[in-house]
N, C-alpha and C positions, 0 to 999 in steps of 0.2 A: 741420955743415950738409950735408957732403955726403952722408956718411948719412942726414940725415931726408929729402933728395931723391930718394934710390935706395931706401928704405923705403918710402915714401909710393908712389909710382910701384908698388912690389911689392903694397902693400896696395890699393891702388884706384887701376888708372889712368886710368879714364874722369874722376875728381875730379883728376888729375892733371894731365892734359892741358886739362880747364879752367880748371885756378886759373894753365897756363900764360900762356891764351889770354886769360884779366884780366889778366895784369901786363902784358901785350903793352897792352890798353886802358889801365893806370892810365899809363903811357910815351906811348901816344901822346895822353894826356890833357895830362901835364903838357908833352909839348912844344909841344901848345895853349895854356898859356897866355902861352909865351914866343911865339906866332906870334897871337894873336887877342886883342884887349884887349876884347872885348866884356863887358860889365859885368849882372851880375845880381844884387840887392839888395847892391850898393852894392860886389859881389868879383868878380873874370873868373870867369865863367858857368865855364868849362873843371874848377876847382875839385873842384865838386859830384860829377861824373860818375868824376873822376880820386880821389876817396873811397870814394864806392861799390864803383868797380872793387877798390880794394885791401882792403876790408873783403872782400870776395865771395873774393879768394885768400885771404885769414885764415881764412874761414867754411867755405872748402870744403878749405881744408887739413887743419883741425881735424876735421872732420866723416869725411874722409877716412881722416883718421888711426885716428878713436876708433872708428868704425863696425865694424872690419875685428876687433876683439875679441868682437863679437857674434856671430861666427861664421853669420849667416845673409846667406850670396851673393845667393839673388832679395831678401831685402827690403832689403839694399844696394844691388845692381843699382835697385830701382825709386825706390829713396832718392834715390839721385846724378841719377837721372834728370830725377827731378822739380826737384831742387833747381837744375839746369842751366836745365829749359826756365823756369822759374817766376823765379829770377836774370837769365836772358838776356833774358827779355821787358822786367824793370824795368832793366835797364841799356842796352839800347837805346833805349827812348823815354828817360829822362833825360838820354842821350847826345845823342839826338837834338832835345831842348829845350834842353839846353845850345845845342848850334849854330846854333838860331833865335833865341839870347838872350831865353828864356822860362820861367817858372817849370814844370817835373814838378810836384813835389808842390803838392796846396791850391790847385791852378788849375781852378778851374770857373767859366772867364769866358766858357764856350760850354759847350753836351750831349758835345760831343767832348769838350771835354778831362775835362770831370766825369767821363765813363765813363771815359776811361783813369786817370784816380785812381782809378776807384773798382778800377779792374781790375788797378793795382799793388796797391790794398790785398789785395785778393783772393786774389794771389801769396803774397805776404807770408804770408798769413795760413794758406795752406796749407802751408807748408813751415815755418812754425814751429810751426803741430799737429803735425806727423810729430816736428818736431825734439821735442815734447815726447813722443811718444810712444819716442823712442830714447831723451827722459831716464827716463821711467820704466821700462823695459828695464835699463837698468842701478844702476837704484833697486832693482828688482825681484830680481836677480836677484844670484849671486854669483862674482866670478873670482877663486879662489884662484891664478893666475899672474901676477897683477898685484901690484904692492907696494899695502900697504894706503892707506896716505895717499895715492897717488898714484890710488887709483881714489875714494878720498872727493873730490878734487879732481876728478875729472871730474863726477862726481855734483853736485857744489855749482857747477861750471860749468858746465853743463845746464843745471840747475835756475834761475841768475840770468841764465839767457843765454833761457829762455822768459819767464819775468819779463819782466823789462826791452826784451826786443824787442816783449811787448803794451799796454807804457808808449808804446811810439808811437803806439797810440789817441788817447792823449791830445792827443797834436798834431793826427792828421787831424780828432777832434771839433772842436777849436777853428780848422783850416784855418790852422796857424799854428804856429811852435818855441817864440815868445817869450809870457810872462806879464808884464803891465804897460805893455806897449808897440809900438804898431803893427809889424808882421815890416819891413816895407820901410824903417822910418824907425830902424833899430837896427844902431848903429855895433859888430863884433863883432872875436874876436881874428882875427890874420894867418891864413890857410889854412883855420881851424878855422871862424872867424867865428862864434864862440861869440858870445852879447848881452854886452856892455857897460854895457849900459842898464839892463835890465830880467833877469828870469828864463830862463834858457831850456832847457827838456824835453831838449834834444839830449843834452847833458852826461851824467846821469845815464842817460840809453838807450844813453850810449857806452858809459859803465864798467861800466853793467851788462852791457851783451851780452859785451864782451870778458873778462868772467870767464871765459868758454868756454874762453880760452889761458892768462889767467895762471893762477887756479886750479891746472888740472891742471899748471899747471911748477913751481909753489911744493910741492905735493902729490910732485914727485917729485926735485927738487934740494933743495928748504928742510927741510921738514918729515921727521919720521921717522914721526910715529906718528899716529893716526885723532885723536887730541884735538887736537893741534896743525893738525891740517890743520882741521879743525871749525872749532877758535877762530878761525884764522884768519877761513877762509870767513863766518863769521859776524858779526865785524868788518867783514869787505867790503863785507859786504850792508847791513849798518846803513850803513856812512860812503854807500854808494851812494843807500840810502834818506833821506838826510838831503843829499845833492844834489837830489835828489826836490825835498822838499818845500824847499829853499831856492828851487828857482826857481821852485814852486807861491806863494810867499811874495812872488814878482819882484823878486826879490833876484841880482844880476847873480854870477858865481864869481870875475868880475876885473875889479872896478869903475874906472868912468875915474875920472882925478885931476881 
């Protein structure tokens, strides 16, 4: 660990020093929800914000990491940049609807709030165009100083991490996580507050995006060679796509007894 700390930091510190400055948030998140019992569909509001934040150090670690191979400083440089201001904007208003005990996303119960969803989608949307434009860069291209499976694994965690992060469409079209059952009335797991009840899109946007990390770890501990990393990758994608369409089906992943 201490290594990928002092690696990470060499290869990009600006992505550094932010994925510092979200665990500082995901910390003073969850000591919110030991200090605020304020309640947002039916879990302490605190929850939400304190996920986000630590998905964003995963996202920016990873990003961090894998970027610094491409050998190109300004379109890293303007990479990290954006992916900073464009993250920081959506985790401060979520942050900040947390603390009013009110819904961020799917809230257009005023012009205001409608624009600022519509202006998180927007973010979102532009940082995971780039993101897809760094997966085809390394689609594209070749690093004979990478071990082979281990750069198929990045390749195939790109690839399901642009996927499944434009699988959140599907939630803002419908202004809602869950399939089969109204969002507010949907008893979900602890922390996760995955549905219960019914289907729910989150799941499969999880496991998909976070192929980004496991991926390229299995690509460079597990596997040794391009067909194993593949096969893998390619089971992942299907069991992912087949959470997909279970909660398309509103079919719950851990049904109550």
């Amino acid at each position: 660990m201490n290594y990928f700390i002092t690696e990470l930091k060499r290869r990009n510190q600006t992505l550094y020093f932010f994925s510092l400055i979200c665990l500082l948030g995901a910390l003073v998140c969850i000591a919110m929800v030991f200090l605020n019992d304020t309640v947002v569909l039916g879990i302490n509001a605190w929850y939400k914000p304190m996920k986000f934040f630590l998905s964003t150090v995963f996202f920016s670690c990873t990003m961090g990491w894998f970027m610094y191979y491409l050998n190109r400083p300004l379109h890293t440089m303007l990479y990290s940049w954006t992916l900073i201001s464009t993250l920081t904007f959506e985790l401060l208003y979520i942050t900040l609807r947390a603390s009013q005990g009110q819904l961020s996303h799917f809230n257009i119960s005023s012009a205001f709030n409608g624009l600022m969803f519509s202006l998180m989608g927007i973010a979102i949307t532009i940082i995971t165009l780039w993101t897809a434009y760094v997966a085809f860069l390394f689609w594209k291209r070749s690093f004979p100083e990478l071990p082979t499976a281990y750069l198929w694994g990045i390749r195939f965690g790109l690839l399901l991490f642009v996927i499944f992060a434009f699988s959140g469409g599907m939630m803002a079209a419908r202004l809602s996580h869950t399939v089969g059952s109204a969002m507010e009335t949907t008893q979900g797991l602890p922390v996760l507050n995955w549905s219960r009840e019914s289907g729910d899109l989150r799941i499969a946007h999880f496991f998909g995006m976070h192929a980004l990390q496991l991926l390229p770890l299995l690509g460079f501990y597990v596997t040794r060679t391009k067909q194993q990393i593949i096969g893998l990758s390619l089971i992942y994608a299907a069991a992912v796509t087949a959470l997909l369409f279970q909660a398309l089906n509103a079919l719950p992943l851990v049904p109550m007894k």
